[in-house]
DSSP file (Angstrom, degrees, kcal/mol; ACC not computed):
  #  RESIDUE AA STRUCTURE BP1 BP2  ACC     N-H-->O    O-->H-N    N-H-->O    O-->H-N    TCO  KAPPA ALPHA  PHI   PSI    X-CA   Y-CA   Z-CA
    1    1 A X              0   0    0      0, 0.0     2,-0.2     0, 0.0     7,-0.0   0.000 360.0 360.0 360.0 169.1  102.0   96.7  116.9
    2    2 A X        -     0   0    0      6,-0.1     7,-1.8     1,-0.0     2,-0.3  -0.661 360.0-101.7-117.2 175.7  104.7   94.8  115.5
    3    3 A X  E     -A    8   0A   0      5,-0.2     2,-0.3    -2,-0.2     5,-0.3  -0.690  25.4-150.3-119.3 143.6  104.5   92.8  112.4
    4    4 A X  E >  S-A    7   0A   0      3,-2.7     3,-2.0    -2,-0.3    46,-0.0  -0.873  72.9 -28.0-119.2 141.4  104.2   89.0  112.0
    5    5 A X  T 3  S-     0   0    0     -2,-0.3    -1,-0.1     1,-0.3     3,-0.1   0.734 133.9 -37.4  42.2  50.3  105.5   86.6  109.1
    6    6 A X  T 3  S+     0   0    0      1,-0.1    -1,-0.3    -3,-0.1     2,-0.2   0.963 128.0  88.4  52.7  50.6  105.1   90.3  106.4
    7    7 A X  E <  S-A    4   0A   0     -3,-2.0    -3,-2.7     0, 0.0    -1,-0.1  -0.764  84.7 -99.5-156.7 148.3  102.1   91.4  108.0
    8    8 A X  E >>  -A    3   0A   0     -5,-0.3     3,-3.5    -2,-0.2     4,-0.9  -0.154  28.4-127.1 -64.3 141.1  100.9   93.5  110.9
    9    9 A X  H >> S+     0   0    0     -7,-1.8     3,-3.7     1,-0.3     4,-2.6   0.918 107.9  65.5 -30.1 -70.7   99.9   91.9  113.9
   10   10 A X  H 34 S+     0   0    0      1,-0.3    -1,-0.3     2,-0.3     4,-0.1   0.194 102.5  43.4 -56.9  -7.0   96.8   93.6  113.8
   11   11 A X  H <4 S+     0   0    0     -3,-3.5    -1,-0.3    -2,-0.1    -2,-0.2   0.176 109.4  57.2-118.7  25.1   95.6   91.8  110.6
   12   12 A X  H <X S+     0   0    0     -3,-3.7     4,-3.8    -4,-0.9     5,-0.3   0.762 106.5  48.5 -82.6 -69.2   96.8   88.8  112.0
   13   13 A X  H  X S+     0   0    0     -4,-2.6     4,-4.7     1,-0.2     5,-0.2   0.979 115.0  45.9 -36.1 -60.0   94.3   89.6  115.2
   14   14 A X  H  4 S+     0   0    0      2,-0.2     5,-0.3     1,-0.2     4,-0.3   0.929 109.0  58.7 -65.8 -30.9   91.0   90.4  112.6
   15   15 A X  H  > S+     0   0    0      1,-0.2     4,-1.7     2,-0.1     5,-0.5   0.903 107.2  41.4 -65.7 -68.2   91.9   87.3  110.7
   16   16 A X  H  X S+     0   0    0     -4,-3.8     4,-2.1     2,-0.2     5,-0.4   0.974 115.1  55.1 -52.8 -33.6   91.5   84.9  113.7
   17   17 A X  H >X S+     0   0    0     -4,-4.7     4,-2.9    -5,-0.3     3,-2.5   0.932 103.6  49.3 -74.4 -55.7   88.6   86.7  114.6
   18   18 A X  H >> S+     0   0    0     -4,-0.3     3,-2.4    -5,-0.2     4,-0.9   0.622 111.4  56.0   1.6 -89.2   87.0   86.4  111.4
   19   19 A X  H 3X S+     0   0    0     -4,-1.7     4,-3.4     1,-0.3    -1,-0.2   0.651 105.4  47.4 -20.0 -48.6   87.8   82.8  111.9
   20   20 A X  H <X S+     0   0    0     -3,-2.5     4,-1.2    -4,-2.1    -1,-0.3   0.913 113.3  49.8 -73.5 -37.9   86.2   82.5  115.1
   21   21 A X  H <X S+     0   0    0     -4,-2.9     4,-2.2    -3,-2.4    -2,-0.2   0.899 100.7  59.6 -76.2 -26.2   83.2   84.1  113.8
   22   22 A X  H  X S+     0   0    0     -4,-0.9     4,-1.8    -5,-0.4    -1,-0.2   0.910 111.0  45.6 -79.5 -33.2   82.8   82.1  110.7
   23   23 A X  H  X S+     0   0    0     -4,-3.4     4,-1.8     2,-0.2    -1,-0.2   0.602 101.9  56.2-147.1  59.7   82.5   79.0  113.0
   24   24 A X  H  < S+     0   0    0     -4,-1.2     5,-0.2    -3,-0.2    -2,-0.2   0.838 112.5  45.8 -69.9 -45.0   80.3   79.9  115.5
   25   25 A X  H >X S+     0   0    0     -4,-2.2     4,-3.2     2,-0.2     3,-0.9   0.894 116.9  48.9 -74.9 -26.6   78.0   80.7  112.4
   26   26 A X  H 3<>S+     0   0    0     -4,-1.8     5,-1.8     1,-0.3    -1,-0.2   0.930 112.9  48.5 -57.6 -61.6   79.3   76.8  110.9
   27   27 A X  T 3<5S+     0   0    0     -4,-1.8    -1,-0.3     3,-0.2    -2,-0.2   0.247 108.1  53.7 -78.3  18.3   78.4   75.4  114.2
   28   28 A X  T <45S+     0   0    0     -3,-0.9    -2,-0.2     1,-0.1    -3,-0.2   0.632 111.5  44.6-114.1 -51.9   74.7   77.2  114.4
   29   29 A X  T  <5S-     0   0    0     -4,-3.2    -2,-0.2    -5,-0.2    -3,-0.1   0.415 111.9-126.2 -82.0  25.3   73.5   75.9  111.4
   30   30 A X  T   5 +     0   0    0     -5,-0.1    -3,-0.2     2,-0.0     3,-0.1   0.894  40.6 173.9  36.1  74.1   74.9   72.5  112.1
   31   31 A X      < -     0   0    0     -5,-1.8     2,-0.2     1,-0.2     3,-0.0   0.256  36.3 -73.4 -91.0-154.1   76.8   72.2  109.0
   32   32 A X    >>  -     0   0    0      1,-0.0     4,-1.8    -2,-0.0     3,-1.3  -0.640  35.2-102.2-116.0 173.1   79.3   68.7  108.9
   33   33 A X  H 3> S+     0   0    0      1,-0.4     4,-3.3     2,-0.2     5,-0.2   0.870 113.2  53.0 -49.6 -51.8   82.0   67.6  110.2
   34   34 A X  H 3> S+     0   0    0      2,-0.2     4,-1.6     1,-0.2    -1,-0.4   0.618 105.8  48.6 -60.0  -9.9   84.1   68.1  107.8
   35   35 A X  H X> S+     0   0    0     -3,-1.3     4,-1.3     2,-0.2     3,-0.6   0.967 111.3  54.0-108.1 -70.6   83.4   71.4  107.1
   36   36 A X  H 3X S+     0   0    0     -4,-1.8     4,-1.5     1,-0.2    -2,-0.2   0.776 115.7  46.6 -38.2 -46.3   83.9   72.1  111.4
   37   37 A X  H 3X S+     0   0    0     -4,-3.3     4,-1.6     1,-0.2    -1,-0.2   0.955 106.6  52.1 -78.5 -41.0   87.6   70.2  111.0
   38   38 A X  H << S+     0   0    0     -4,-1.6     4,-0.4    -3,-0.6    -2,-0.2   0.602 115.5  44.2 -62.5 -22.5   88.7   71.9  108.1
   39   39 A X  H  X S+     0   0    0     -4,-1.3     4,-1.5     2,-0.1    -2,-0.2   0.615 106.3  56.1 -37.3 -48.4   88.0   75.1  109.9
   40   40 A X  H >X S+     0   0    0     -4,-1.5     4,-2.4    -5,-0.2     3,-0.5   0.968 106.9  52.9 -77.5-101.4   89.3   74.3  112.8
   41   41 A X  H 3X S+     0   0    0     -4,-1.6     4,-1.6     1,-0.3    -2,-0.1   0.620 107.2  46.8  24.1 -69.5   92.5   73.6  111.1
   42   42 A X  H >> S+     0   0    0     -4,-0.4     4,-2.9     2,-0.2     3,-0.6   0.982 111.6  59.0 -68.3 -57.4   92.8   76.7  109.4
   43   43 A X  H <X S+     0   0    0     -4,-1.5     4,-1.3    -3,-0.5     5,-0.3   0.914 104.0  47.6 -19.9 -54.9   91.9   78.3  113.2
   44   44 A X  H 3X S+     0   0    0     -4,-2.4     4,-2.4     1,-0.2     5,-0.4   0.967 109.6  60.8 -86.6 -23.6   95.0   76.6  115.3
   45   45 A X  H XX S+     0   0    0     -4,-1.6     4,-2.3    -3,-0.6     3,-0.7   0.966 111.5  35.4 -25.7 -64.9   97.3   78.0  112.2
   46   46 A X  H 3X S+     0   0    0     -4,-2.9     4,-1.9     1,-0.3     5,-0.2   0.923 116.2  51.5 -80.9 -51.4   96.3   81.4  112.9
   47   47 A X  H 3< S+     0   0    0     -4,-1.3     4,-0.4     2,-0.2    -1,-0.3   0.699 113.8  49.2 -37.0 -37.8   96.2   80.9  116.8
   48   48 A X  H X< S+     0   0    0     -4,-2.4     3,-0.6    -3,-0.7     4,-0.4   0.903 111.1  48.0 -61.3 -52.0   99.9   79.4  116.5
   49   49 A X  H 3< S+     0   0    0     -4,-2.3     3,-0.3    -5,-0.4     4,-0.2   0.927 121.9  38.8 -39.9 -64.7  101.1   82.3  114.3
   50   50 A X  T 3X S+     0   0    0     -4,-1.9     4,-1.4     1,-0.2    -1,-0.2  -0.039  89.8  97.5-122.4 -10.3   99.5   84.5  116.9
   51   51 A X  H <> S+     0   0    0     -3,-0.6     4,-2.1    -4,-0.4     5,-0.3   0.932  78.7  50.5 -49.7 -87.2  100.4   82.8  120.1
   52   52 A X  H  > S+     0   0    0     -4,-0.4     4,-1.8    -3,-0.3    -1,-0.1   0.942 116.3  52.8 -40.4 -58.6  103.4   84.5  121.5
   53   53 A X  H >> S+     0   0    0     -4,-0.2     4,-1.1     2,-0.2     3,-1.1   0.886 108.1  52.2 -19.4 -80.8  101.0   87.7  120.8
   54   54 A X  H >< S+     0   0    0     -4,-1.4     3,-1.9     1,-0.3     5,-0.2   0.962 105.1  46.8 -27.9 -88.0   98.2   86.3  122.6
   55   55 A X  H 3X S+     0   0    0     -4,-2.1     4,-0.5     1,-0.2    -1,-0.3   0.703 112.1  54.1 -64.4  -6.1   99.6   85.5  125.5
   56   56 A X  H << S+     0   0    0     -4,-1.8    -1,-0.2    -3,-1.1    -2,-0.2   0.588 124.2  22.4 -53.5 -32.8  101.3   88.9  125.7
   57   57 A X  T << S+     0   0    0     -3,-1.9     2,-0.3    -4,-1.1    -3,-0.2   0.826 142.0   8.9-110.2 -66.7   98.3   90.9  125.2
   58   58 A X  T >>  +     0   0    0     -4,-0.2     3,-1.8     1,-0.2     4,-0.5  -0.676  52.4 175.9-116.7  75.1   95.3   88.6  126.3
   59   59 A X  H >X S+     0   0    0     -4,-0.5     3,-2.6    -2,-0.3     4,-0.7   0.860  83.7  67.3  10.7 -82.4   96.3   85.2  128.0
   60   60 A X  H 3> S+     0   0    0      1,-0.3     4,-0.9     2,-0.2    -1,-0.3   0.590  90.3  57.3 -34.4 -40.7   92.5   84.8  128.4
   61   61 A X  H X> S+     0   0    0     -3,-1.8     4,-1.8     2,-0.2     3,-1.0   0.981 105.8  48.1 -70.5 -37.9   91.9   84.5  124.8
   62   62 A X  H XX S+     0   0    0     -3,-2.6     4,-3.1    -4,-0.5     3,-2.2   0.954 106.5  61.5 -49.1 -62.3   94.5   81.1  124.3
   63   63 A X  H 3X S+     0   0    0     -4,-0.7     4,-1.2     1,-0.3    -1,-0.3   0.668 109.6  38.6 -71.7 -16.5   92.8   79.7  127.3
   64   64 A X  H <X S+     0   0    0     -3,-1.0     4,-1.2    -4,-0.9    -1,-0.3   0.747 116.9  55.5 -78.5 -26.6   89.4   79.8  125.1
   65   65 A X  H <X S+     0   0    0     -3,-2.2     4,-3.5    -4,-1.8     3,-0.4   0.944 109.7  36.4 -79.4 -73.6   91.1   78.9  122.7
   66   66 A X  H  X S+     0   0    0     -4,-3.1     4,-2.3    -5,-0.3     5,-0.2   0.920 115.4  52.9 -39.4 -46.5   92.6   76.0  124.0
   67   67 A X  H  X S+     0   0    0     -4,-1.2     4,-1.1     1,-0.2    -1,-0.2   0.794 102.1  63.0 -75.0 -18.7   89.6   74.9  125.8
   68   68 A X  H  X S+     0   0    0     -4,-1.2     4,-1.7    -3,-0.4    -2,-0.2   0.931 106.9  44.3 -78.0 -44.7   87.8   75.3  122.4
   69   69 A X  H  X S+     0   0    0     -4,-3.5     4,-3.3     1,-0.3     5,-0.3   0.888 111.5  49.8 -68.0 -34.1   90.2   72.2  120.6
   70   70 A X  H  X S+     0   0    0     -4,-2.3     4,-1.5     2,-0.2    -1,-0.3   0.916 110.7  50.7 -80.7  -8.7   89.9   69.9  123.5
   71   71 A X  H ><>S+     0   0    0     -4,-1.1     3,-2.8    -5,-0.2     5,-1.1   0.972 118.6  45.3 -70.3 -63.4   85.6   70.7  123.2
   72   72 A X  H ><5S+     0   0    0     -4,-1.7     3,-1.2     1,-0.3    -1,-0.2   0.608 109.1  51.3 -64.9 -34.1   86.3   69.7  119.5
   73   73 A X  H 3<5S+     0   0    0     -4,-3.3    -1,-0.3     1,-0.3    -2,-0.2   0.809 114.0  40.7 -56.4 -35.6   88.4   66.8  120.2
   74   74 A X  T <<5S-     0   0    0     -3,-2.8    -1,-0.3    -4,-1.5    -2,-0.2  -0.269 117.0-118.1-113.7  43.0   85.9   65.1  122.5
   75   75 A X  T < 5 +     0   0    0     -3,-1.2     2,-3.1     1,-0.2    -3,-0.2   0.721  56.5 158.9  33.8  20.2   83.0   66.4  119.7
   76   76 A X     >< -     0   0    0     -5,-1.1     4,-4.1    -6,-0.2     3,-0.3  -0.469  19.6-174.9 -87.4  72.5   81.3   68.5  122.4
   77   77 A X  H  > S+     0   0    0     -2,-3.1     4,-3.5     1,-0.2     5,-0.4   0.979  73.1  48.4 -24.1 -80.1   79.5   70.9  120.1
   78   78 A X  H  > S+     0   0    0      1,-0.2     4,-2.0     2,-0.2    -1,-0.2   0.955 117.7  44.9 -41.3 -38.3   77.7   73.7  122.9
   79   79 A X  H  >>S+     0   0    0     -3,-0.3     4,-3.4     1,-0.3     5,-0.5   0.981 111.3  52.9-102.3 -47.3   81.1   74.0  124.7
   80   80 A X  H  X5S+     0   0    0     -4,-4.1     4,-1.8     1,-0.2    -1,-0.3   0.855 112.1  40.5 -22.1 -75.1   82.8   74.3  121.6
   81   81 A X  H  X5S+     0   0    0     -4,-3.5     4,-2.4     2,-0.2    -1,-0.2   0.688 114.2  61.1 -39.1 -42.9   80.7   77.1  120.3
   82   82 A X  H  X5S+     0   0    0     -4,-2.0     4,-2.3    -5,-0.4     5,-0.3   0.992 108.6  36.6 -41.9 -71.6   80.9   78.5  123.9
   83   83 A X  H  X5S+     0   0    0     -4,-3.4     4,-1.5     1,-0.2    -2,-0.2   0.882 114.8  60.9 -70.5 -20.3   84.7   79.0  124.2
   84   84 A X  H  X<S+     0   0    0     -4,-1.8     4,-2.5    -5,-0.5    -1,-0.2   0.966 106.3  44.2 -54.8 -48.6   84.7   80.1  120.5
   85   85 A X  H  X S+     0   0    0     -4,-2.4     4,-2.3     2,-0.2    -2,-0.2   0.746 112.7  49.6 -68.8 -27.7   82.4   82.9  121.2
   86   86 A X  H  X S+     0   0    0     -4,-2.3     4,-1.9     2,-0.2    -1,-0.2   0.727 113.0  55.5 -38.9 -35.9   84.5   84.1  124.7
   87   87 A X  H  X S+     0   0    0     -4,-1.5     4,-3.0    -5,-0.3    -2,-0.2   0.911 107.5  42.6 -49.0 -72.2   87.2   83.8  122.2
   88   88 A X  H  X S+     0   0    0     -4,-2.5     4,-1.2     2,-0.2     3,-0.4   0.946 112.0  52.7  -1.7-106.4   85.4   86.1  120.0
   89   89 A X  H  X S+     0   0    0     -4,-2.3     4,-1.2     1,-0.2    -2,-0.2   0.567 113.1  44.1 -31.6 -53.1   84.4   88.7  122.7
   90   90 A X  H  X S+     0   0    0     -4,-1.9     4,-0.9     2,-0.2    -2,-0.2   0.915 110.8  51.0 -44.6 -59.2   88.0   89.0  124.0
   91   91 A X  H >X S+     0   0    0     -4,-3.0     3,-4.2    -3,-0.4     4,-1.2   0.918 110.3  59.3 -24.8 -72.8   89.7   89.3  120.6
   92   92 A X  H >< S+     0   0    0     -4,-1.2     3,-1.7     1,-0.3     4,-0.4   0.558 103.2  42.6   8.2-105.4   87.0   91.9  120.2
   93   93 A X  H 3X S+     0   0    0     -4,-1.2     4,-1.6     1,-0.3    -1,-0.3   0.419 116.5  61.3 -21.6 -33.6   87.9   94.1  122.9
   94   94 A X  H <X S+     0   0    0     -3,-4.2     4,-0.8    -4,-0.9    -1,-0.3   0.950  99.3  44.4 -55.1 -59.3   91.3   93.4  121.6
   95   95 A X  H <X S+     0   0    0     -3,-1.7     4,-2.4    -4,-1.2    -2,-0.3   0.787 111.7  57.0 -69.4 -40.0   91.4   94.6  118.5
   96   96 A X  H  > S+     0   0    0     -4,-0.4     4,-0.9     2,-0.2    -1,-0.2   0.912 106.7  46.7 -37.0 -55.3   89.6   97.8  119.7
   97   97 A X  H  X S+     0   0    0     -4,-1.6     4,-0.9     2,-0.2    -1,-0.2   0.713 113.8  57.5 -62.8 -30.4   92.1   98.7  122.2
   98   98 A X  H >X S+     0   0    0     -4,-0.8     4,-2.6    -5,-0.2     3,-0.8   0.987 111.6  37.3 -72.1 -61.8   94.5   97.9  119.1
   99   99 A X  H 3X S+     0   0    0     -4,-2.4     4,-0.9     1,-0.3    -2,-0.2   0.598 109.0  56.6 -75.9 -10.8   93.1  100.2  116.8
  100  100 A X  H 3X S+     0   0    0     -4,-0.9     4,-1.2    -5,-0.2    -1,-0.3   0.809 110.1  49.5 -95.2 -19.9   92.3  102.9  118.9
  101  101 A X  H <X S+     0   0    0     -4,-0.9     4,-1.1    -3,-0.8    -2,-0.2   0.709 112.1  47.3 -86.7 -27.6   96.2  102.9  119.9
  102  102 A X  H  X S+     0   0    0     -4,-2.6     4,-2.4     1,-0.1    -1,-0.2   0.882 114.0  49.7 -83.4 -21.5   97.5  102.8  116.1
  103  103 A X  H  X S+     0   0    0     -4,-0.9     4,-1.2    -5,-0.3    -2,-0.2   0.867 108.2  52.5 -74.3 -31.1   94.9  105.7  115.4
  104  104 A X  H  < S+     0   0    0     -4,-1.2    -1,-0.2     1,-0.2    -2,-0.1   0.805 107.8  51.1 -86.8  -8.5   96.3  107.4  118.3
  105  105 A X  H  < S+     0   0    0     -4,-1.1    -1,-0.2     1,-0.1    -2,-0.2   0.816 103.7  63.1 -57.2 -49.3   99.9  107.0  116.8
  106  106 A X  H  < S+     0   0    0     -4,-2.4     7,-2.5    -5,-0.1     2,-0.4   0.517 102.8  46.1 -82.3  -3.0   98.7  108.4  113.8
  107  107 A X  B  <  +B  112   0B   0     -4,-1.2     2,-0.4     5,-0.2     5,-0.2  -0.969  65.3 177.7-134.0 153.8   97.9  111.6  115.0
  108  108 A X        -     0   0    0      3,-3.1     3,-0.3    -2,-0.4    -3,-0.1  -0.891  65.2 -14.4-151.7 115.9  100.1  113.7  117.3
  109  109 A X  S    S-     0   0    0     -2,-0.4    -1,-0.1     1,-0.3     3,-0.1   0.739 128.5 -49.9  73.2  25.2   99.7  117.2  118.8
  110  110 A X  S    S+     0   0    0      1,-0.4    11,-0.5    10,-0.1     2,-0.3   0.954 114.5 107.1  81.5  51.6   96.7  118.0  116.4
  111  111 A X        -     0   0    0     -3,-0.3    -3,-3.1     9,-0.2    -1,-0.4  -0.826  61.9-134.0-135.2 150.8   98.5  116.9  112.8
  112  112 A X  B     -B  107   0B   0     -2,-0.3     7,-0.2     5,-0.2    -5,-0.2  -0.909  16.5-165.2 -93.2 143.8   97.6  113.9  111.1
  113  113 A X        +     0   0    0     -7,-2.5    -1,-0.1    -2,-0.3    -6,-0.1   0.955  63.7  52.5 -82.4 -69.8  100.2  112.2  110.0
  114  114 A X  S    S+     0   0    0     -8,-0.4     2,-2.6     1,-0.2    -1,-0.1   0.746  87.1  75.2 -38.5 -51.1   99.5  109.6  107.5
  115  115 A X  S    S-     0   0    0      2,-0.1     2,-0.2     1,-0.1    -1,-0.2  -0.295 109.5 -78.5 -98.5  93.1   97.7  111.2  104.9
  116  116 A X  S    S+     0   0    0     -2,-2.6     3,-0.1    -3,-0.1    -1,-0.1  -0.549 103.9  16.4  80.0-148.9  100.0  113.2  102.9
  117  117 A X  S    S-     0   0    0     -2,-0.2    -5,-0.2    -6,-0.0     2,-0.1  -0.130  94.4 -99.6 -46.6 147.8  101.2  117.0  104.6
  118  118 A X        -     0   0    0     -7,-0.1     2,-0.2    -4,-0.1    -5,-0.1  -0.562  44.9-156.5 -72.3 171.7  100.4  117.2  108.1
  119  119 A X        -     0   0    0     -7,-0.2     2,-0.3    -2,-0.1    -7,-0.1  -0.902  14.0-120.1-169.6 123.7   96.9  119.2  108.6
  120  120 A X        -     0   0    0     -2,-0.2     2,-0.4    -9,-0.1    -9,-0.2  -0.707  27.2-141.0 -90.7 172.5   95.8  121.1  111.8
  121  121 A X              0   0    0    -11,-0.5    -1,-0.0    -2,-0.3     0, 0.0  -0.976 360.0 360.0-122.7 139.9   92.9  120.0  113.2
  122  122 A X              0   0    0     -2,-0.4    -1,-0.0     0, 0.0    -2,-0.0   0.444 360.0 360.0 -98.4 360.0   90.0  122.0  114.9
C-alpha cells in the first residue's frame, strides 16, 4: 500500500475503522450529542484523508459513509448506526485483503524477508 501524509495507508484504514467502531458502541449506549458530533468530526477527517483510497479500493465503503453524515445531519440515530456498521463490515474485509497482501510481500519463494537474514521455511 502506499503511504498517506507519513503513514501507511494501512494504518490510516485501521484508524477509521476504529473510528467507526467506537461510535457504533457511542451510539448503543445512547451517549450525547455532543460526544456523537465530536466523533463524527474526528470520522470525516479520517474518511477525507482516506478518500481518494476509498474509492480506489472499496467505493462501497464512501457510500456508507456518506449516507452515514446525511443520517447524522437529519439526527436519524438507527440509520446512522446502520451505515456505520456496513461501513465497518466493508473496511473489515478491507483491511484483511490488505494485510494478507503486505504479508504476502513479505515473504517470497520460502524466505522471510523482514526479520533480519532471510530464513527457509518448511
Amino acid at each position: 500500500m502506499n503511504r498517506l501524509d507519513g503513514k501507511s495507508a494501512l494504518d490510516g484504514l485501521s484508524l477509521l475503522h476504529k473510528q467507526l467502531q467506537e461510535l457504533v458502541v457511542v451510539l448503543t449506549v445512547a451517549s450525547g450529542p455532543a460526544d456523537v458530533q465530536m466523533l463524527m468530526r474526528r470520522l470525516a477527517g479520517s474518511a477525507i484523508s482516506l478518500e481518494r483510497l476509498l474509492a480506489a479500493k472499496d467505493p462501497v465503503i464512501l457510500d456508507h459513509l456518506r449516507a452515514a453524515f446525511a443520517h447524522a445531519a437529519q439526527e436519524r440515530t438507527d440509520e446512522l448506526r446502520s451505515d456505520l456498521l456496513d461501513a465497518s463490515r466493508h473496511l473489515f474485509v478491507l483491511l484483511k485483503a490488505e494485510r494478507a497482501t503486505e504479508d504476502g510481500r513479505k515473504t517470497s519463494h520460502g524466505f522471510m524477508i523482514p526479520d533480519g537474514p532471510p530464513t527457509f521455511r518448511r
